[in-house]
Backbone as CSV, one residue per row, in Angstrom:
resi,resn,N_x,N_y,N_z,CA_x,CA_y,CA_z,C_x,C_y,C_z
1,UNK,103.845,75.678,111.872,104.044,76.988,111.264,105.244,76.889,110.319
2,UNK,105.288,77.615,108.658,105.782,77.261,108.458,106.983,78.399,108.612
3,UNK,108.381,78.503,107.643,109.454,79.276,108.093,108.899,80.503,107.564
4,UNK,108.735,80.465,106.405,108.199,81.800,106.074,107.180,82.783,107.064
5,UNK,106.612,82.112,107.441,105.388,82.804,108.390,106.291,82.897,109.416
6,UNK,107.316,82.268,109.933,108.069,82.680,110.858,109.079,83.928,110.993
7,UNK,109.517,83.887,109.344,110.732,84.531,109.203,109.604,86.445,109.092
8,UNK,108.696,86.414,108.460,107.687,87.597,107.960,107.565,87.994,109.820
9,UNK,107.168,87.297,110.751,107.106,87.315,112.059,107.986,88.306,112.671
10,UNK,109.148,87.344,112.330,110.654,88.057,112.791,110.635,89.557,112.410
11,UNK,110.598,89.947,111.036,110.708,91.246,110.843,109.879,91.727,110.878
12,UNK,108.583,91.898,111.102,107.644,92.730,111.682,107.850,92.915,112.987
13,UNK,108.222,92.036,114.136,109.123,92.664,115.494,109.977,93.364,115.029
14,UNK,111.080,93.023,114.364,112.283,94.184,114.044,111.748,95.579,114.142
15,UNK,110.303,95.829,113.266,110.260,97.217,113.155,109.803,97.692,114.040
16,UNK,109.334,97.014,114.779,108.657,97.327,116.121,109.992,97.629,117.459
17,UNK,111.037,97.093,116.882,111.961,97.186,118.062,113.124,98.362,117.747
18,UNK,112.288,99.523,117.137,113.533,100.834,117.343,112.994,101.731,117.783
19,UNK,113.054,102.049,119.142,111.987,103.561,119.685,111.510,104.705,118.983
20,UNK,112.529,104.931,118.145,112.335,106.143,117.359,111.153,105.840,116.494
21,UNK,111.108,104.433,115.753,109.714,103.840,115.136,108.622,103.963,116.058
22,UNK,108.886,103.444,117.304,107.549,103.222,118.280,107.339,104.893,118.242
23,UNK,107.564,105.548,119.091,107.264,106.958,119.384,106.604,107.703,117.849
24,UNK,107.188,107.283,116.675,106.360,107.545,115.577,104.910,107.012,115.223
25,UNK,104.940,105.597,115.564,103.782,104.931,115.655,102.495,105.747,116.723
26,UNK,102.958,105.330,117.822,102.221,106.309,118.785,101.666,107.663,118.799
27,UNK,102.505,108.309,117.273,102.258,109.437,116.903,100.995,109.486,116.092
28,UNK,100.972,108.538,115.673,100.324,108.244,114.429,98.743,108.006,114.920
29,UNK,99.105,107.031,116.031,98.201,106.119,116.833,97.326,107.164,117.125
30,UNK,97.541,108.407,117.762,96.982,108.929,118.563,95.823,110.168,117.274
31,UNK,96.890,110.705,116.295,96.512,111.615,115.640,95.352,110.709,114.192
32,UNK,95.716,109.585,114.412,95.064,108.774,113.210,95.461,109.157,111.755
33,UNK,95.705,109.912,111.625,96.793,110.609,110.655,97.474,111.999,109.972
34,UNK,98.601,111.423,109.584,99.692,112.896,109.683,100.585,113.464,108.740
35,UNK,101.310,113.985,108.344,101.864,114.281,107.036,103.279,114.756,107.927
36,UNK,104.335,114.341,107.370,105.524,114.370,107.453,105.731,115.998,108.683
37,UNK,105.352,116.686,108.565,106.101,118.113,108.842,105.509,118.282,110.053
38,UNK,104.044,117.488,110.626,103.380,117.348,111.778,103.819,116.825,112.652
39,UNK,104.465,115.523,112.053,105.111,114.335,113.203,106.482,114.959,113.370
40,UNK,106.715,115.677,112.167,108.477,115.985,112.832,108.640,117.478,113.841
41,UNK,107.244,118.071,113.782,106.912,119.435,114.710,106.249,118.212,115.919
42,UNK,105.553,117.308,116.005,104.782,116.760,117.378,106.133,116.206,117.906
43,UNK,106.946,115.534,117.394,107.880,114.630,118.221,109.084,115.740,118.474
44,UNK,109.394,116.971,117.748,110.331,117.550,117.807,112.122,116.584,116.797
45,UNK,111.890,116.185,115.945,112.517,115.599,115.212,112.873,116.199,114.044
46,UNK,114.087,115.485,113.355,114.701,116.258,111.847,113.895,115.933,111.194
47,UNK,113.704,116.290,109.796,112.260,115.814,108.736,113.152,114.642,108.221
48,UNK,114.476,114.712,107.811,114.979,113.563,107.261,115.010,112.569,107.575
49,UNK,114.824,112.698,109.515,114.770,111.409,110.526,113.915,110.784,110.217
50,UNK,112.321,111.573,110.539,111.506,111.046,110.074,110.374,110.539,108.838
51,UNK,111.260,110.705,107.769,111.423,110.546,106.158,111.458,109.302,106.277
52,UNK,112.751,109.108,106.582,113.390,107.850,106.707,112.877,106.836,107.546
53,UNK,112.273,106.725,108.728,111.738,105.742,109.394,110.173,106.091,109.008
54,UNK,109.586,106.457,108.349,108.226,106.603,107.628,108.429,105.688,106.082
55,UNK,109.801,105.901,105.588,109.808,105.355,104.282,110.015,103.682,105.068
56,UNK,110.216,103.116,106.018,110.897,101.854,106.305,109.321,101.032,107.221
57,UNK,108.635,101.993,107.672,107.598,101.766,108.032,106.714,101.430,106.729
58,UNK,106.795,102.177,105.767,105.742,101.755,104.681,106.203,100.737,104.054
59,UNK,107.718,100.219,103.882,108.108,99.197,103.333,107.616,97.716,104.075
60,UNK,107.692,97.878,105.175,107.201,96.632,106.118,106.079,96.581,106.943
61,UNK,104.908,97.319,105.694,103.858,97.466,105.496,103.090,97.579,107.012
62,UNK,103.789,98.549,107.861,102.939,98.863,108.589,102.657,100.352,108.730
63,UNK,102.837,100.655,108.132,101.675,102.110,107.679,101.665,102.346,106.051
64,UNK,100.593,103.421,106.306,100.046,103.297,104.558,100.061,105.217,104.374
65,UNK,100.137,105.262,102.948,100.148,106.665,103.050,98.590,107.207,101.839
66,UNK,98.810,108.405,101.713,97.961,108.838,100.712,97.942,109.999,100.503
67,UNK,97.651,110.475,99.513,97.950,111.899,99.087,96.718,112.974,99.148
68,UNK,97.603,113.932,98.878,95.692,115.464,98.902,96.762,116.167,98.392
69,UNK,96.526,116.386,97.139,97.315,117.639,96.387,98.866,117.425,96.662
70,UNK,100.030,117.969,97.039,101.475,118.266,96.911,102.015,117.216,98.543
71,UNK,100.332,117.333,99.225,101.068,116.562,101.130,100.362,115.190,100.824
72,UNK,101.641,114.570,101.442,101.612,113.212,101.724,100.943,112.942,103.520
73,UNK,99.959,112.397,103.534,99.505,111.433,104.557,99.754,110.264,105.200
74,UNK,100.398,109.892,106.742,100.336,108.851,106.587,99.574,108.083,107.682
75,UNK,99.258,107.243,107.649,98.782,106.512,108.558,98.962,105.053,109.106
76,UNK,98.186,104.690,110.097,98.690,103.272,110.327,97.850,102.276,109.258
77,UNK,98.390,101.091,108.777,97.931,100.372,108.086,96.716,99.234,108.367
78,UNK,96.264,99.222,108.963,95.525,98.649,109.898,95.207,98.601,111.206
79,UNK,93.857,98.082,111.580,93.446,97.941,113.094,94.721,96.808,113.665
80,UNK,95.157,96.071,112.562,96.091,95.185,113.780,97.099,95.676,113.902
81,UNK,97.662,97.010,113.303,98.909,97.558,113.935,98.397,98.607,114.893
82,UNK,97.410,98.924,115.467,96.482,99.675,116.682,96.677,98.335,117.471
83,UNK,95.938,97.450,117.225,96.206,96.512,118.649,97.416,95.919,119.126
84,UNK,98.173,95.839,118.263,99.955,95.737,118.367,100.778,96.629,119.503
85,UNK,100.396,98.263,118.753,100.370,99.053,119.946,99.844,99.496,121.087
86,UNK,98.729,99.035,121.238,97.804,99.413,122.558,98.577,97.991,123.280
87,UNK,98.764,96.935,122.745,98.766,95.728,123.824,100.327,96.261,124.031
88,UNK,101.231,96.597,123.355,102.420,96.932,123.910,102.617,97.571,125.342
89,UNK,101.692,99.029,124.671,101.520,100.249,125.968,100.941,99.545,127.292
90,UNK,100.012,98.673,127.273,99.011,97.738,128.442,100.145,96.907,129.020
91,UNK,100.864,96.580,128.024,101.828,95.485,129.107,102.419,96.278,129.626
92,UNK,103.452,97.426,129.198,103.924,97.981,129.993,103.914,98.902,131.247
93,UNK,102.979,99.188,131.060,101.700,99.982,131.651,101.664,98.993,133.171
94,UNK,101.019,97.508,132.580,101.116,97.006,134.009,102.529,96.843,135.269
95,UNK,103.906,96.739,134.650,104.995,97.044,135.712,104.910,98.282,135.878
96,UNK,104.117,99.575,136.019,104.654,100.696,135.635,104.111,100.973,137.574
C-alpha cells in the first residue's frame, strides 16, 4: 500500500473521530437527507455548529449536498459511508 492511500486513510478516520460529526452522520444516516435547519432542530444544535462540521464533512468528501431553490440538501456521499456507519454502530452494539 502505498503512503498516499495510507495518508487519504488516516484522514478519513479523522473525520470520523469527532462525535459531534458522528451524531451528524447518523443524522443523516437515518433521514437520508437534510438541509441545515433540520439537523440543527433534530440534534438540538447551533446552526453555525452545524454549518461548520457539514462544511468539513463535504470537504473530506463524505457527504454531498444539492440544492432546490434558496435550501441546501445534504446527504451522505455514498453507500460506503452507510456501511462505515452501520459497521461502527454493530461493533459497538456488540459490547453493549
Amino acid at each position: 500500500m502505498n503512503i498516499k492511500t495510507v495518508n487519504s486513510m488516516a484522514n478519513l478516520a479523522r473525520l470520523f473521530g469527532n462525535e459531534l460529526r458522528i451524531k451528524i452522520l447518523m443524522y443523516l444516516l437515518e433521514k437520508e437527507e437534510a438541509c441545515v435547519n433540520e439537523v440543527v432542530q433534530g440534534l438540538n444544535l447551533k446552526q453555525s455548529t452545524v454549518s461548520n462540521q457539514l462544511k468539513i464533512l463535504k470537504m473530506g468528501k463524505i457527504i454531498k449536498m444539492r440544492k432546490e431553490g434558496k435550501k441546501i440538501f445534504y446527504s451522505l456521499a455514498d453507500s460506503h459511508i452507510s456501511v462505515i456507519l452501520n459497521t461502527l454502530r454493530d461493533h459497538v452494539k456488540e459490547d453493549e
